[in-house]
C-alpha positions in Angstrom: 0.0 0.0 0.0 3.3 2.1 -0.3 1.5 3.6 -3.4 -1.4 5.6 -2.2 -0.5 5.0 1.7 -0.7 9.0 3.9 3.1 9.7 3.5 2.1 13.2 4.8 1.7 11.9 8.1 5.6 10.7 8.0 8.3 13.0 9.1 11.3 13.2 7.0 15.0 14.1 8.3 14.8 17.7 7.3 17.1 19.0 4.6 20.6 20.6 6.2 21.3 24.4 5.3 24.7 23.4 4.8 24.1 20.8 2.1 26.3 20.8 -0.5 24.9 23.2 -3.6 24.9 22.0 -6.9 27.3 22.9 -9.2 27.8 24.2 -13.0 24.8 22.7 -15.5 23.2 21.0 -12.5 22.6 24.3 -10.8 21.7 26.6 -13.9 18.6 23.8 -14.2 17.6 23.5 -10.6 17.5 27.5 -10.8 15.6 27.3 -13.9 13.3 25.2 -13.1 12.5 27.4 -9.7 12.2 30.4 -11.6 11.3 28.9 -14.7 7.5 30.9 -14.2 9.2 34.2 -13.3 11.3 34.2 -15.9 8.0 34.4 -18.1 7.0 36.9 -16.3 10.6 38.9 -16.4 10.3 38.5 -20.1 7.2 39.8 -20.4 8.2 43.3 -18.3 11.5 43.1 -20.9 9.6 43.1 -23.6 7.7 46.2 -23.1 11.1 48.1 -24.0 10.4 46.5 -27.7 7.2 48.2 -28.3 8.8 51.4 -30.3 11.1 49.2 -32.6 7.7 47.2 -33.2 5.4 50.7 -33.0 8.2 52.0 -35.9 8.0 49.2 -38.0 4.0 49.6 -38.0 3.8 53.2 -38.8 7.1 52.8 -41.5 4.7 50.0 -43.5 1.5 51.5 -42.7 1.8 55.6 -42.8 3.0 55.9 -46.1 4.2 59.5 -45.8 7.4 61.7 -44.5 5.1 61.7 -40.8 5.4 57.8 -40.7 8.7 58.4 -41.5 9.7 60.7 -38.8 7.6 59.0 -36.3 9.0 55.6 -36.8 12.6 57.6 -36.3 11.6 58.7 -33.1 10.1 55.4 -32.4 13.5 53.6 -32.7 15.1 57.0 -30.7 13.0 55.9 -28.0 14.0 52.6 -28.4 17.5 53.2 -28.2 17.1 55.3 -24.7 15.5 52.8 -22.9 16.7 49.6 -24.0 20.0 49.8 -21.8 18.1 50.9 -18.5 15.4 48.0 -19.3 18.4 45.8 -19.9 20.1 47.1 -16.1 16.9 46.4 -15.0 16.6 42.5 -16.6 20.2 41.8 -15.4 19.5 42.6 -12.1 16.7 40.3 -11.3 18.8 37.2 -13.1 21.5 38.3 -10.8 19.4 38.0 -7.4 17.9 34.7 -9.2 21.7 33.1 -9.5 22.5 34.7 -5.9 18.9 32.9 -4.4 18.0 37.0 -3.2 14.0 37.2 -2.5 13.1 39.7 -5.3 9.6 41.6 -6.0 9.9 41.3 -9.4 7.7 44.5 -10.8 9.5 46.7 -8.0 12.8 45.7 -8.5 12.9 46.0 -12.0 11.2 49.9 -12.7 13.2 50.6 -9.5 16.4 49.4 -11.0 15.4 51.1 -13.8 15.2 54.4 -13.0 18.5 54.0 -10.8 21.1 52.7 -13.7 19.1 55.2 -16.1 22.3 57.3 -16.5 25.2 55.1 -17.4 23.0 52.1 -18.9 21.1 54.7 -21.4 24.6 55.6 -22.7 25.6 51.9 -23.2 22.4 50.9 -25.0 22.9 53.9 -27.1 26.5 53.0 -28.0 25.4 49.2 -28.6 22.4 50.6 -31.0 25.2 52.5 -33.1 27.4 49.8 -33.3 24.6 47.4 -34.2 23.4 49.7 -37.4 27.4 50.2 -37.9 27.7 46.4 -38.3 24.5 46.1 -40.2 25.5 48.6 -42.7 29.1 47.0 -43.4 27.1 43.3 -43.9 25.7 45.6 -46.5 27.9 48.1 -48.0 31.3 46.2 -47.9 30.3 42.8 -50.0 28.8 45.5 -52.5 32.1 47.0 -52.7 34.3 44.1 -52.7 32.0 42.6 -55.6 32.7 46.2 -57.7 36.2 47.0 -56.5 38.0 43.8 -56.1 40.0 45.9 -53.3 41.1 43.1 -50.4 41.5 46.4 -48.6 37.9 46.0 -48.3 38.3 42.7 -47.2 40.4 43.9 -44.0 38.1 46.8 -43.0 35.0 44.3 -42.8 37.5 41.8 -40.9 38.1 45.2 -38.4 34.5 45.7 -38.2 33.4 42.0 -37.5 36.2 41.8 -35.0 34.7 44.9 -33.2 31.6 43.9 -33.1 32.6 40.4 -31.6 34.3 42.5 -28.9 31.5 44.9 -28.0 29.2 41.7 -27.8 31.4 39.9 -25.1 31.6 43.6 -23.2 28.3 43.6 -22.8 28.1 39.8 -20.8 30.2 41.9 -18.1 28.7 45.9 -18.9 25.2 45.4 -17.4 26.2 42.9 -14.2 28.6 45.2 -13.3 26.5 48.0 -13.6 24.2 46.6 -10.9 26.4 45.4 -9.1 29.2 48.0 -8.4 29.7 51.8 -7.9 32.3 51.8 -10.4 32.5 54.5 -12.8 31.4 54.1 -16.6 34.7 54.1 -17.7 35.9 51.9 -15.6 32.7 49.4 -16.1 33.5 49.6 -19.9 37.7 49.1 -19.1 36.8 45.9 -16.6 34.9 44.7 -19.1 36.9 45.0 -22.0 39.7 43.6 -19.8 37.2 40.4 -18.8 36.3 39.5 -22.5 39.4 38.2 -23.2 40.9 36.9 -19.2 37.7 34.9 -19.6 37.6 34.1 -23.1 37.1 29.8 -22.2 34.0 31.3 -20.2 32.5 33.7 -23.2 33.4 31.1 -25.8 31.2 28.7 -24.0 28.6 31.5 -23.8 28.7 32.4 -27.2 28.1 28.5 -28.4 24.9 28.3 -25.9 23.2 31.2 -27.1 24.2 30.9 -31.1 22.8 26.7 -30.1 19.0 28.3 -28.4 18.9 30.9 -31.3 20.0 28.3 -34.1 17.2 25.8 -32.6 14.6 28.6 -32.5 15.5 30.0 -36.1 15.3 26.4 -37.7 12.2 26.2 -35.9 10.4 29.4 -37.2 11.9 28.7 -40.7 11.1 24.7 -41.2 8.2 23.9 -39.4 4.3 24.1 -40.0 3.5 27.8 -40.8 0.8 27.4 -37.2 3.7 26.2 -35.2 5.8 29.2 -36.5 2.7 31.6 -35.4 3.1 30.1 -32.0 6.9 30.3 -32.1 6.6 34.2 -32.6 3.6 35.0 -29.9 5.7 33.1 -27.5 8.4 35.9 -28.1 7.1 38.3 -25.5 7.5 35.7 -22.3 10.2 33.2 -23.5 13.1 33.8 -25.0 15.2 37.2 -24.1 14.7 35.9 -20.1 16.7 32.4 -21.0 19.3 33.5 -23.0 19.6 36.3 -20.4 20.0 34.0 -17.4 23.1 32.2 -19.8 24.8 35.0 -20.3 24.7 36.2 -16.3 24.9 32.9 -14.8 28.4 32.6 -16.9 29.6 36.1 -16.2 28.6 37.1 -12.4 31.0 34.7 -11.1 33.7 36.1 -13.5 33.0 39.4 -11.9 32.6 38.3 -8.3 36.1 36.7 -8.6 38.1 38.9 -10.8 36.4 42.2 -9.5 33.9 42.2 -6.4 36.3 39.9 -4.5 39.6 41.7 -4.7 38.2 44.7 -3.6 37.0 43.4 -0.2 40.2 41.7 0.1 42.1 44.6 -0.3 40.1 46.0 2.7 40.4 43.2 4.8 36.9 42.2 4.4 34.8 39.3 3.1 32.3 40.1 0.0 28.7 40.4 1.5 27.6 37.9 -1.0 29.5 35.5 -0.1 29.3 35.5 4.0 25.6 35.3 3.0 26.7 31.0 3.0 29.3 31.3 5.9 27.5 30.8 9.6 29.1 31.6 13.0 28.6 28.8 15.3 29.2 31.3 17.8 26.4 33.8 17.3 23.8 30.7 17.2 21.4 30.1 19.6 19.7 26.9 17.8 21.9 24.5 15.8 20.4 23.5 12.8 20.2 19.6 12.8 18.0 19.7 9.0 19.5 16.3 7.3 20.5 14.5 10.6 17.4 14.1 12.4 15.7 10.6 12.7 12.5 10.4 10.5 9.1 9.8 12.9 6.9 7.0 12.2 3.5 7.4 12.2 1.7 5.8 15.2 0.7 2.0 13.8 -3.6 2.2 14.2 -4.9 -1.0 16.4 -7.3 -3.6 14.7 -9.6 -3.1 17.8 -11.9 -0.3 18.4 -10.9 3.1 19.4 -12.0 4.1 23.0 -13.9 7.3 22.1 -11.5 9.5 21.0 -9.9 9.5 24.2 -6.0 9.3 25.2 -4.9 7.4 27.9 -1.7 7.7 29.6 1.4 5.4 30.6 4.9 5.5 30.7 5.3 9.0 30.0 4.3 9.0 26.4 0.5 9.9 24.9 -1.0 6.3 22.9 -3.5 7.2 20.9 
């Protein structure tokens, strides 16, 4: 009777605070799979920073005049001012997700928000030029290479590529660092620079797990029944930016904590907050936790006779039911 027998009334041996965590793949899944229904909604909130490139796409197709024009410009200028902070914002909640923090999720993130505004508007500005930069020379310098035969062409696209591989492994370590330290802009975007190659094993590895979730959801959109596709692309508001998001800062906040956050505490004499979060003092506790080395309690074995009214009767110290 194992199957459907009242396990509920069985005490287990508690689970220790000091148990060994998880470690590397095992822990990204037992953290997404904790979070995996606030990451939907942390997608969701994300998204709403995507309404002006999707407002300017509308009015470009569907006001066909100069106003459509201009508006769908200042649709995308919008765009560009509030994708960094939106982006501060997303990185912080992944962060207190990998760190276990208890996080309101709307508060934090508007909060967050307005707080990086500053320095994370200027990086998502930066990272909009350099994305039309590199979108322009995918266009302009095969063009000219085709008419010119100049390799000289041929080495600036190299150049650009190369920059643009650069900038994208910056900004694993621009945003968590952001949220996570009072340095200065300048020195966010020097650490980071500095990071993208010290860690280059660790962004390499990042780089093949997001290129492997956007290859799979590409293939998807482009090979599969046209009503599975529709799905694909309504799902885009609550699932993907979230996953690829907690990659990138699951791979990259440990990078910073150890090559960044740490050394400055040590160079104090002091022990990251973040990390005495997991070290107790045996000294300052009252209780000790036993959780993992308590003996599980047996539920009291029920008599074939009758019960005697409801009543307890007492003997030997202990209460028989």
């Amino acid at each position: 009777m194992g199957l459907f027998g009242n396990h509920y009334e069985r005490a287990g041996s508690g689970i220790s605070k000091n148990a060994p965590k998880k470690k590397g793949i095992f822990r990204f899944f037992e953290i997404f799979g904790r979070k995996f229904w606030k990451l939907f909604e942390l997608n969701l909130l994300y998204f709403l920073s995507f309404l002006p490139v999707i407002g300017a796409v509308a009015l470009f197709f569907a006001v066909d005049s100069q106003l459509g024009t201009i508006l769908a410009a200042a649709c995308l200028v919008l765009f560009a001012v509030i994708i960094g902070p939106a982006t501060a914002a997303h990185t912080k909640i992944l962060k207190n997700f990998i760190m276990e923090k208890p996080t309101f999720l709307a508060h934090e993130f508007f909060h967050t928000f307005r707080t990086e505004f500053k320095h994370a508007c200027i990086v998502g500005v930066l990272d909009c030029v350099l994305a039309c930069c590199i979108s322009a020379a995918f266009y302009v310098y095969p063009r000219l290479i085709e008419q010119t035969g100049s390799k000289m062409f041929y080495v600036l696209f190299a150049i650009t590529l190369s920059i643009g591989v650069i900038a994208l492994l910056m900004n694993f370590y621009i945003f968590p660092m952001l949220v996570s330290t009072n340095l200065s802009l300048k020195n966010v975007l020097k650490n980071s620079l500095a990071l993208s190659v010290v860690a280059l094993k660790t962004n390499i590895i990042t780089v093949l797990v997001l290129a492997a979730v956007i290859a799979v959801y590409v293939l998807v959109l482009m090979f599969v029944n046209i009503r599975y596709s529709m799905i694909l692309l309504f799902l885009l508001p609550v699932m993907p930016a979230s996953w690829l998001g907690l990659v990138i800062t699951f791979q990259s906040y440990p990078v910073i904590q150890k090559y960044i956050i740490n050394p400055y505490y040590e160079q104090r004499g002091e022990v990251n907050p973040e990390l005495a979060q997991t070290v107790t003092d045996e000294e300052e506790t009252v209780f000790e936790d036993r959780g993992g080395e308590e003996k599980p309690i047996e539920p009291a074995k029920k008599s074939g006779g009758k019960s005697s009214g409801g009543r307890s009767r007492k003997g030997n110290g202990k209460i028989i039911s």
